[in-house]
N, C-alpha and C positions, 0 to 999 in steps of 0.2 A: 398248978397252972404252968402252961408251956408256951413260950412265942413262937409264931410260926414264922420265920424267914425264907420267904418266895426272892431269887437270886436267878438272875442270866448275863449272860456275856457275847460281849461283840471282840472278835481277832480280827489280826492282823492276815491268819492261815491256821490250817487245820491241825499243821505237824503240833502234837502235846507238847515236846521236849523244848521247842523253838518259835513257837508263835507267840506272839504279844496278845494278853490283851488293851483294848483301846476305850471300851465303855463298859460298866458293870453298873447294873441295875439294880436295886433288891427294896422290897417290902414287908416294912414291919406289921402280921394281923394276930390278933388275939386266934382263938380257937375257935370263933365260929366264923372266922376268916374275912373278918373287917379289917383293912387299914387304916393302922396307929401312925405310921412316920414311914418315911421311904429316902432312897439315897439313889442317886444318879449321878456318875464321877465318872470322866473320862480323860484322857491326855494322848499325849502325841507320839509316834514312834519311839520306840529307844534310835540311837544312831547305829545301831547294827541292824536295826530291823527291815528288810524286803518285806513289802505290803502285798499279797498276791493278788491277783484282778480279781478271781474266786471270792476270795473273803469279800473283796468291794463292793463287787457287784451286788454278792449277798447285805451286806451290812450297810452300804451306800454312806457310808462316815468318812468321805471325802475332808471335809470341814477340819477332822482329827488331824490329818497330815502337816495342819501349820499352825495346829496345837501347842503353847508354850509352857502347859501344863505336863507336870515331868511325871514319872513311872511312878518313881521313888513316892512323891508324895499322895497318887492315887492309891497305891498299896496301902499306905498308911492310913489313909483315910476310910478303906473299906473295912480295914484289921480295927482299928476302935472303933467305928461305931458298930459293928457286929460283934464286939465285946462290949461296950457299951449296953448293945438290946439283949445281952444273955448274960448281964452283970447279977441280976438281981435271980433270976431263974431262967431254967435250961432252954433250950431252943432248938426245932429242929429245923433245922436247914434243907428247903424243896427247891429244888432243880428239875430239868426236863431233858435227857441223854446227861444228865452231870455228872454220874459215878465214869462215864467214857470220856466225857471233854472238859465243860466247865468246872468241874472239882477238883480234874487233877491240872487246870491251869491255872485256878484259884490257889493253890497248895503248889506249885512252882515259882508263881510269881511274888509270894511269900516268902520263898526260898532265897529266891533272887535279890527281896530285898530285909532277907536275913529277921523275918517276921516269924513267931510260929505259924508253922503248916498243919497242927492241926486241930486248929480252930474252931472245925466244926464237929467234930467227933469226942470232943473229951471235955472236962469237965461238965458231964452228963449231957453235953451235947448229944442231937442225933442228926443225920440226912439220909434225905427220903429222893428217888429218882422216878418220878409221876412217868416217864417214858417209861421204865423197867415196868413199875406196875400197875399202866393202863395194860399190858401185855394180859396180866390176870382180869382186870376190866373186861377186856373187848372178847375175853377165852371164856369166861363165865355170868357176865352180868351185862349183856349185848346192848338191854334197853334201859343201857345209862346215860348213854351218849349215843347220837349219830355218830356211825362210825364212819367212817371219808374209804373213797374206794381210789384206786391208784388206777387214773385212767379209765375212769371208768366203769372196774373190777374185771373181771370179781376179787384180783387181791384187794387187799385192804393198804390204804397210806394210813402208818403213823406219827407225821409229820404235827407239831403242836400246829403249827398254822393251819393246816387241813382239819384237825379237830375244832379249832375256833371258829371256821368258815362254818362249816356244816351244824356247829351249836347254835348259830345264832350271833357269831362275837363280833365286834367290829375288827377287822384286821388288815388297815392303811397302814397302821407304821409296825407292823411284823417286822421284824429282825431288828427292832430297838428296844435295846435291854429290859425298859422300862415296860414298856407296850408288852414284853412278850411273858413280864410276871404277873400284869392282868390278865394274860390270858390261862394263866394256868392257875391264876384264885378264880377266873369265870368258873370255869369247868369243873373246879373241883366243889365249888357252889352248886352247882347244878348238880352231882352228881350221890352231894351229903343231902340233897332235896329228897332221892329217890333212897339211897342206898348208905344211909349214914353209920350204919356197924359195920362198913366196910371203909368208909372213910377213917375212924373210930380206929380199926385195924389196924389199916396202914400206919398209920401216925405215931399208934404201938412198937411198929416194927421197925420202926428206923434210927434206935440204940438196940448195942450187941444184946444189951440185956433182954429188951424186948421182943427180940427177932427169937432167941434163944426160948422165950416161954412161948412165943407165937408156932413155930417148929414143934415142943412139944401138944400137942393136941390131941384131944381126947379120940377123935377118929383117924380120917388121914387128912393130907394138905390136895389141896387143887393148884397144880402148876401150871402155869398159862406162858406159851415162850413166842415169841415172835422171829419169824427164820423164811428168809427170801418174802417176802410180805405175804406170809402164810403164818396164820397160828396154829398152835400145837398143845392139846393139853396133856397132863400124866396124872394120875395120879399118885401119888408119893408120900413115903415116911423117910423118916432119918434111919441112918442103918451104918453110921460111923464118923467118926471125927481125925483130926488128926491132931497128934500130940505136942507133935513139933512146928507147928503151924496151927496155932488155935484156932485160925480163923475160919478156919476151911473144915468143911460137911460133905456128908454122902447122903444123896437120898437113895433109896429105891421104888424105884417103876414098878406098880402094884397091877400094872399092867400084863407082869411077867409072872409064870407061878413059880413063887418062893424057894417052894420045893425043891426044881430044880437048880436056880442055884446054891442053894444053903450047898450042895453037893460039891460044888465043883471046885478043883485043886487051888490053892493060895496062890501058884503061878499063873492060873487062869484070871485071877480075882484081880491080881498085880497087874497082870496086862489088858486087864478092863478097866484099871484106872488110868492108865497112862492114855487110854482113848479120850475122846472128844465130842463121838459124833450124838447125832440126835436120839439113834434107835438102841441104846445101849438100855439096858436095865440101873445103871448104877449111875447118880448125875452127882458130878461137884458142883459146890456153889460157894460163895463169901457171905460168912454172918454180918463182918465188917460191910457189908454192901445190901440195897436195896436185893429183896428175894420175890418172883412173881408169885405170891401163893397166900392161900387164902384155905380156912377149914371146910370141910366138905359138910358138916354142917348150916355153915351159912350159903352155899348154892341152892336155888329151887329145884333146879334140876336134876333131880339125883341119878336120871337116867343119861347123862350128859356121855358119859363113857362107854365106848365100847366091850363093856366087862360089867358082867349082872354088879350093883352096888353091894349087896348081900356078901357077894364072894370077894369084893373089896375089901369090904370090914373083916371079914376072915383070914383073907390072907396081910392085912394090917396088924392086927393081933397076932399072928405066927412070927413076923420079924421083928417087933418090938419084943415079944418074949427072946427071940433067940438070942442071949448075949454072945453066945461061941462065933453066932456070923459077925456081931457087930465089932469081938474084937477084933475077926480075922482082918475084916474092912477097914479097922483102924491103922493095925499094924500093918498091912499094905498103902498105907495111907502115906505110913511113913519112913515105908522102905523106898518109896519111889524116888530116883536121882534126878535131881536138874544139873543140867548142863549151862548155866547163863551166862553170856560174854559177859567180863569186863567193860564197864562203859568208859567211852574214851574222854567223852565232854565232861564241862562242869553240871552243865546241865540235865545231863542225863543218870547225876548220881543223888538226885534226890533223897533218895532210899539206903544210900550205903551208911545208915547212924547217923544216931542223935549227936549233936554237940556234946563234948565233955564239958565237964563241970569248969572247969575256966576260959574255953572259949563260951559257953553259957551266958557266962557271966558279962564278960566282953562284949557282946553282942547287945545285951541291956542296954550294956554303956553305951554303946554306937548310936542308940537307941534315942537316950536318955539326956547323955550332954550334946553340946550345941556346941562346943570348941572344936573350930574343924582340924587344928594340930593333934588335937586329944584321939580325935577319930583316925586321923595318918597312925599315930602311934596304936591304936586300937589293929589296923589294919594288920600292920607289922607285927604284934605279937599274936595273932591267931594262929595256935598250932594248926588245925584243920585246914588242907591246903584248900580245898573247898572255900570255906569260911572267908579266907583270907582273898584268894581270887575274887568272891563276891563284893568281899568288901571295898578291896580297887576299883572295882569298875563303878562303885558308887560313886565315891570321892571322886574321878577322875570326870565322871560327867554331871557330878554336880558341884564340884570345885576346883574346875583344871587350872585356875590360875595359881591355887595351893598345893597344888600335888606333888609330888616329887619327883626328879627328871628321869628315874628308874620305871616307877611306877606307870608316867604317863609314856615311854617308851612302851613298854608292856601292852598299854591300852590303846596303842596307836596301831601295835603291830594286830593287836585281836581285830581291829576294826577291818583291819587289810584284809584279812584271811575271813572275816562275813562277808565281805563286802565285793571281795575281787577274786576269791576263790568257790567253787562249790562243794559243798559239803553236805550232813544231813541237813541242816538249815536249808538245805537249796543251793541256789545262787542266783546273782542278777540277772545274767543272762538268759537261764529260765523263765524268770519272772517277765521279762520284757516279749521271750517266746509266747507266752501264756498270753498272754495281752492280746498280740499281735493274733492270736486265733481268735480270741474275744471279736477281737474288733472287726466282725463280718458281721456284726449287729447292725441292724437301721434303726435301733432306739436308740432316740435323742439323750435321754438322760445316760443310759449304758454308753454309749459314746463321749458323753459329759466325764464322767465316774473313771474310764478306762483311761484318759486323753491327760486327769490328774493326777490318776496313780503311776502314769509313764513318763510325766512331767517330776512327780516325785524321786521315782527308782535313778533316773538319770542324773539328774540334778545330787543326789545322795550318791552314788558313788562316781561323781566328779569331784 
C-alpha cells in the first residue's frame, strides 16, 4: 500500500531561491484517489519578504499580508504531518510544474527553517510531476482528456486550470492551494476511468527505483515533451548513464539510424552531450525527477511515429545490444566539465552538503527543545556557516526580545540590504514599479489586490 499526497502552493513570486511561500495545501488519498485527511496552512510574510503584484494577482491572498501566523511554524507543520501520512508506509508525493517550482520551494523553505529537505524522495518516498507527465498524456493518449487550446489553438495550453475548465471541473477558487489539488485528483480520476495501466505506470515511476525498471522495457519508451506549446514525441531507449552523477541518463532517438552514430568519434559524442536542443539524437534526463514516457507497448497507436514501428524495434534491439556505444556515452557522460558560480547567498546554497554529524545533531535539538537560551547556544555553536546563519535569523524573528545584541545587529543589517537594496531578491522599488503597470486595470477586485500589496511594500520598508 502507498499514500498518495496531492500538494500545491501559493508565493509570494516566482524567483525559487527568494520567494515565500504563503499557503500550502495538500491531500491525503488512498490509491484509488479518495481523500483520507487534507491540510491547509498558511502565514504571513517573513519581514524580508516583497510580495510581487504578479504573485497577488495570481493568488489573490491579500488577507495573508496581516497574517500573524509565522513561516517557522507553517513549515513545521507541513514537515510532520506529511511525515506523519508516510509514517506507517511510503508515499508519493503529486505536484503539477513541482519538480520546476513548488518542490524546490517546498525543499528551500525546509531549509530555511533548518527541516529535512528531503522529505519527499527518501525513505521510499517518491514524487510524481502530473504537468511533466500529461506531456506523455496529451503526446500519446489524446482521448483522455479534453485537451485546452491556447487561444484558441491550434497550440495547445497546459495550464492545470485550462485542463480543469475544459474537463468539466469547477474552477472559482483556482490558484488556492487547496482547490488546485482537487483539481488534479479530478483529472487524474478521470483519466484512471479510461486509461488505468497508465495511471498504474506513472505512480511506478515516481521512485528512482521505479523509473529505473520503468526505463528498462521490453520494447522502447514513448517520449512525449512539450516545447513553445507544441508537443513533440521520440521514440527512445537508454543508451548511457553517468557514473559520477547517478542520477542522469541518456536516451537515444530511435528516430535516428543507429548505425550512423554507433560510428561516429567520442569527440563528436562529447559535444552532443554538451547540447540541449530538441533535434539531437541523444536526450539527457533526471531518474531523480518525473520522465514523460511510457512503453510502446502500451500505445494504440503503433503507427504514431514517423518511422515504420517494425524498424523501431530493430533498431531498439541494435543499441541495447551495443554495450561499446553505451560505454562510450557513459564515459562521455562523464568527461563533460561544469563550470558553476559559486553561490553568493545563503539561500542559494542549498545543495552545497548535508550537515555534518554534529551540526545534525544540533539542529534536532533546535528542533526539539523549547529553551530559547539552549537554542542562542545552538545557534552559536553551528559549525556550518549556512546552518548557523539560518538559525539567527529564526531566533531573531521569533525571539527578538532574547537575542543577542550581535546577533540582532546582524539581522537588522540583512533586513536593510532586502529591503532597501536590490538584489537577486529584487528590490522595493521594482516591486512598487510592477504595481504601478498593474494598475492600468479597470477590475475592481485587481485594483482591490494591487492598492494592498502597495499599501503592504511601503508600509514594510518604512
Amino acid at each position: 500500500m502507498t499514500s498518495i499526497i496531492f500538494y500545491d502552493t501559493e508565493t509570494t513570486d516566482k524567483l525559487i531561491n527568494f520567494a515565500q511561500i504563503i499557503q500550502c495545501g495538500s491531500i491525503l488519498t488512498n490509491e484509488l484517489f479518495t481523500p483520507i485527511d487534507q491540510q491547509d496552512v498558511s502565514c504571513g510574510p517573513l519581514p524580508w519578504i516583497i510580495p510581487k503584484a504578479g504573485a497577488m494577482l495570481t493568488n489573490k491572498k491579500t488577507n495573508l499580508l496581516k497574517s500573524n501566523t509565522s513561516h517557522f511554524k507553517m513549515m513545521c507543520d507541513i514537515h510532520y504531518k506529511w511525515r506523519e501520512w508516510t509514517l506507517e508506509q511510503p508515499g508519493i508525493f503529486i505536484t503539477y510544474n513541482g519538480h520546476a517550482f513548488d518542490e524546490e520551494l517546498i525543499r528551500r523553505q525546509f531549509y530555511w527553517n533548518l527541516l529535512d529537505i528531503y522529505l519527499t524522495n527518501t525513505n521510499d518516498n517518491g514524487r510524481l510531476d502530473l504537468f511533466i507527465m500529461f506531456q506523455n498524456l496529451v503526446a500519446f493518449f489524446p482521448d483522455a482528456l479534453n485537451i485546452p487550446l491556447f487561444e484558441g489553438g491550434p497550440s495547445i495550453s497546459m495550464k492545470l486550470e485550462d485542463f480543469a475548465k475544459g474537463n468539466g471541473v469547477q474552477t472559482e477558487n483556482a490558484h488556492d492551494a487547496i482547490a488546485d489539488c482537487h483539481f488534479m485528483i479530478s483529472l487524474i480520476e478521470k483519466i484512471n476511468s479510461k486509461y488505468p495501466e497508465w495511471v498504474t505506470y506513472i505512480l511506478k515511476t515516481a521512485t528512482k527505483i521505479g523509473l529505473k525498471q520503468a526505463i528498462n522495457c521490453k520494447t522502447f519508451l514513448c517520449l512525449g515533451e512539450y516545447f513553445k506549446r507544441e508537443i513533440f514525441r521520440y521514440p527512445v531507449v537508454c543508451c548511457g548513464t553517468d557514473a559520477s552523477r547517478p542520477n542522469e541518463i541518456v536516451f537515444f532517438d530511435l528516430s535516428y539510424d543507429p548505425d550512423e552514430i554507433f560510428d561516429l568519434e567520442y569527440s563528436e559524442i562529447l559535444k552532443m552531450l554538451k547540447t540541449s536542443g530538441k533535434n539531437e539524437p541523444l536526450k539527457k534526463y533526471k531518474i531523480n525527477k518525473s520522465i514523460p514516457i511510457c512503453p510502446f507497448e502500451m500505445i494504440e497507436d503503433k503507427n504514431i511515429f514517423d518511422v515504420d514501428p517494425q524498424l523501431l524495434l530493430q533498431r531498439a534491439k541494435l543499441v541495447k545490444e551495443n554495450q561499446e556505444f553505451f560505454e562510450k556515452v557513459s564515459q562521455a557522460m562523464q568527461d563533460r566539465i561544469f563550470n558553476f558560480p559559486e553561490p553568493e547567498y545563503v539561500e542559494q546554497k542549498i545543495y552545497s552538503g548535508f550537515p555534518e554529524n554534529d551540526d545534525a545533531e544540533l539542529i534536532k535539538d533546535f528542533h526539539r527543545i523549547d529553551d530559547i537560551d539552549y537554542k542562542i547556544k545552538i545557534a552559536m555553536n553551528l559549525n556550518d556557516e549556512r546552518f548557523k546563519i539560518l538559525a539567527e535569523r529564526l531566533i531573531c524573528q521569533l525571539y527578538p526580545d532574547r537575542a543577542p545584541i550581535d546577533m540582532m545587529q546582524r539581522y537588522n543589517d540583512f533586513l536593510d540590504e532586502r529591503l532597501n537594496t536590490a538584489g537577486p531578491w529584487g528590490s522595493t522599488e521594482k516591486a512598487l514599479e510592477e504595481i504601478e503597470k498593474f494598475n492600468k486595470t479597470e477590475d475592481a477586485q485587481e485594483k482591490e489586490i494591487l492598492d494592498a500589496t502597495k499599501k503592504f511594500i511601503i508600509e514594510r520598508s518604512a
